[in-house]
C-alpha positions in Angstrom: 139.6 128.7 115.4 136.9 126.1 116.5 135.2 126.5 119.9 136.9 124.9 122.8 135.1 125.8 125.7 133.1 122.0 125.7 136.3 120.2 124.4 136.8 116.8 126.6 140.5 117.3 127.2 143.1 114.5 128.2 146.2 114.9 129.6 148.8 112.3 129.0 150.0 110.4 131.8 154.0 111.1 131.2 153.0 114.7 131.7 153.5 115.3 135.2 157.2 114.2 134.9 159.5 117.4 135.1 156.0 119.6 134.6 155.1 119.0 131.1 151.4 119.3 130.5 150.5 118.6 126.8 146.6 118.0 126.4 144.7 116.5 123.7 140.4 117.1 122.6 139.0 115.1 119.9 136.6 117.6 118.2 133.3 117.7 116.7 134.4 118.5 113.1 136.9 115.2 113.3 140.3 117.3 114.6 142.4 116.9 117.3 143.3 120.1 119.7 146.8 120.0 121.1 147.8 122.3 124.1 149.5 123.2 126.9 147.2 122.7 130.1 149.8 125.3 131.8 149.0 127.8 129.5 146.0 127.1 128.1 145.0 130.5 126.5 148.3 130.1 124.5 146.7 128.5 121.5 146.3 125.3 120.5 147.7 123.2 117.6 144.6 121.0 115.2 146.0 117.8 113.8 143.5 115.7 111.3 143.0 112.3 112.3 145.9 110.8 109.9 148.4 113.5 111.0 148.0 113.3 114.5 148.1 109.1 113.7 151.5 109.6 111.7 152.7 112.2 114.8 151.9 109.0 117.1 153.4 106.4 114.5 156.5 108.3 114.6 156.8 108.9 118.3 156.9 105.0 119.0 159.1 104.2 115.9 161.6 106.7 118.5 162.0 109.6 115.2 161.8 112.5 117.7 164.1 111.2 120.3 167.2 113.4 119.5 164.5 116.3 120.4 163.4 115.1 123.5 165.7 116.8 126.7 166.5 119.7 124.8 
């Protein structure tokens, strides 16, 4: 697990809606942390640069929408 304690994390705007906090950190080794800013300490998820872009590419193209209001 990389060191996070200087990671420059972003929360995304739609996550104070129904008190969803998901964070991103670009890191120093070319990952990308994922977490839960209400729970920080529970762990984070690392995406490479072309996974977290196909995550992204498949959010907007709407492939995770039956998921969402679960």
């Amino acid at each position: 697990m990389p060191d996070l304690s200087a990671a420059a994390w972003r929360k995304s705007s739609f996550s104070n809606a129904g008190g969803n906090c998901v964070e991103v950190a670009p890191l120093e080794d070319g990952t990308i942390a994922v977490r839960n800013s209400k729970r920080p300490d529970a762990g984070v998820l690392l995406f490479t640069p072309a996974e977290m872009s196909a995550w992204v590419e498949g959010c907007k193209a709407g492939e995770f929408d039956d998921l969402a209001g679960r």
